[in-house]
N, C-alpha and C positions, 0 to 999 in steps of 0.2 A: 349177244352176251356183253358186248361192248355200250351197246348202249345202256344197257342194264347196269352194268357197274357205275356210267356216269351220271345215271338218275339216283343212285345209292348216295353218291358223294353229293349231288345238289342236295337231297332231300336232307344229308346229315349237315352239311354247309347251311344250309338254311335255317333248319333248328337249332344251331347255335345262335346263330344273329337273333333266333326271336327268345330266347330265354331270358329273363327277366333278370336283373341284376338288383331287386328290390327280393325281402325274405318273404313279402306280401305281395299281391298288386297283380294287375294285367301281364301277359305273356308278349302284348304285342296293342300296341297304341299308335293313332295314327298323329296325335297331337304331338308335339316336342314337350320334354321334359320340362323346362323353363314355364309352358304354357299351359301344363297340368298347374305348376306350382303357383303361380300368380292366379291369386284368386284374395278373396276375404274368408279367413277363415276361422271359425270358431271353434271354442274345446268341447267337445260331447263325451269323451274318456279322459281319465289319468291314472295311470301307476304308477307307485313307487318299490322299485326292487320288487317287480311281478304281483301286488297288491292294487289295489283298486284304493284310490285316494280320494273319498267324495271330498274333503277338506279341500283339497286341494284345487278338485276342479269346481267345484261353489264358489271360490275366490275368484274366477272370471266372471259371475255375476252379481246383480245386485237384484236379488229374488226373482221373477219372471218377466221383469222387463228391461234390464240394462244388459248389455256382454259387452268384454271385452273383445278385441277382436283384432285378428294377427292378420295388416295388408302386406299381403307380398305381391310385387309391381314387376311387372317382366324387365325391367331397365335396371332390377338389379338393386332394387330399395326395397325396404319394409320399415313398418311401423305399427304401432300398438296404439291402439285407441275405442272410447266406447261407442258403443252404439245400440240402440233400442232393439229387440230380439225379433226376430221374424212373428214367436206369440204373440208379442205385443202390437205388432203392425198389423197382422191380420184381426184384430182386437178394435184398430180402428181404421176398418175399410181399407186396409193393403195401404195407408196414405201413407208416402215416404216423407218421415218426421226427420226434423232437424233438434238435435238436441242442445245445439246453439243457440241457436231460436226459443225452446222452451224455458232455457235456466241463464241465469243474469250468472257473464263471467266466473265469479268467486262461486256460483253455488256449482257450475259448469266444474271447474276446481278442487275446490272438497270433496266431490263425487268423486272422479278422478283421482284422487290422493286417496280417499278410504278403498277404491276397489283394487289400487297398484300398493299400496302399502304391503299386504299381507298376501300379493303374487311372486311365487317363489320363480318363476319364471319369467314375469316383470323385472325383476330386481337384476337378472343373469343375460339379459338380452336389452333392457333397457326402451326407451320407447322409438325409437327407433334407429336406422343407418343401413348396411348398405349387406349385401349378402353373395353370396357363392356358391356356387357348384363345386363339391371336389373328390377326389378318390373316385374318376369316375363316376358322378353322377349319384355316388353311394352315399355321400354326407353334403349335408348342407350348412355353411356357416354365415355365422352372423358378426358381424360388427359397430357397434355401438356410438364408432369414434366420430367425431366432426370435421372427420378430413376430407368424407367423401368418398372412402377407399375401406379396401380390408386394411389398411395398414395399421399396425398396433403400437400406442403412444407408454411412454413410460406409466406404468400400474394400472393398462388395461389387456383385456384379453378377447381373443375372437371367441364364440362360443359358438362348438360346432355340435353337430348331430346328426345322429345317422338316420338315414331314409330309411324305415321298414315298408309304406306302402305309398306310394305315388298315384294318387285314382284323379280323374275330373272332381267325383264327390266324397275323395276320403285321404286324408293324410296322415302318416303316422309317423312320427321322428321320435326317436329315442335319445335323449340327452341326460350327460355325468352331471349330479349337483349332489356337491356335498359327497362325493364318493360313493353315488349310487345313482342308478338307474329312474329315471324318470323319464316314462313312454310317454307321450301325450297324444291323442287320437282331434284328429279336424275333424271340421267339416263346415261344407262353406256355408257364408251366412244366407246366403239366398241361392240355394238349389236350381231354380229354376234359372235363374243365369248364369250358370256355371260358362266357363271361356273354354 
């Protein structure tokens, strides 16, 4: 009976440790949080206030061959920049294109300015800086500054968001703009090297 009661308490001890602290996602990952997070990610969904926002998430692209696209770096940086769409690379023979190489600086530029212009998540996050783990694991923040740090300079703000799903090939953060709810759903740009 005794041993009985202490295989009750491992079994219940144990499923606590493995319960998920995301609304979404795995019960139990053998990768680190950190190492799910660092990836190249792109937008496949947006809501706003529970609504589905094509507007909004067309704004990461520039019709089926440019995305924007969200690096988060395990060292604790991110940054926002485009990049040619997996459709488009498979379109010519998987080659990995350089879009530096393709477009002379300024046209490099304009492109980049017309697709960050009218991203309402470009604007709140900025193009890049340095990010955080917090509330446990439960929200992730961003920092914009050029300190190098979360630290926040007179008439800036860290912009944080909450983690609903953490996957190798899906991520889901919910963030306040404008005083409402905007989900955004990832997903990395190249699947098949997922870290």
């Amino acid at each position: 009976m005794k041993r009985l009661n202490i295989l009750w308490i491992f079994v219940a001890a144990f499923s606590i440790v493995l319960t998920s602290c995301y609304k979404e996602g795995p019960k139990i990952s053998f990768k680190t949080k950190r190492d799910r997070l660092a990836n190249e990610w792109v937008v496949s969904e947006y809501q706003i206030d529970g609504q589905a926002s094509d507007s909004a998430k067309n704004s990461f692209y520039v019709a089926d061959t440019i995305a924007l696209v969200l690096n988060i770096a395990r060292n604790n940086v991110y940054g926002m920049n485009m990049q040619y769409t997996k459709a488009y690379s498979e379109k010519n023979d998987n080659k990995l294109i350089s879009l530096k190489l393709n477009f002379t600086n300024s046209h490099y530029i304009d492109i980049m300015g017309n697709l960050t212009k009218n991203n309402i998540l470009y604007r709140n996050m900025g193009n890049g800086g340095r990010w955080s783990f917090m509330d446990k694991f439960r929200q992730v923040e961003f920092s914009s500054n050029d300190m190098g740090d979360l630290s926040i300079a007179d008439g800036q703000k860290n912009f944080p968001g909450k983690v609903l799903m953490l996957k190798n090939d899906k991520l889901k953060i919910e963030f306040t703009i404008n005083d409402k709810p905007h989900t955004v759903t990832f997903e990395p740009l190249n699947p098949e090297i997922v870290k």
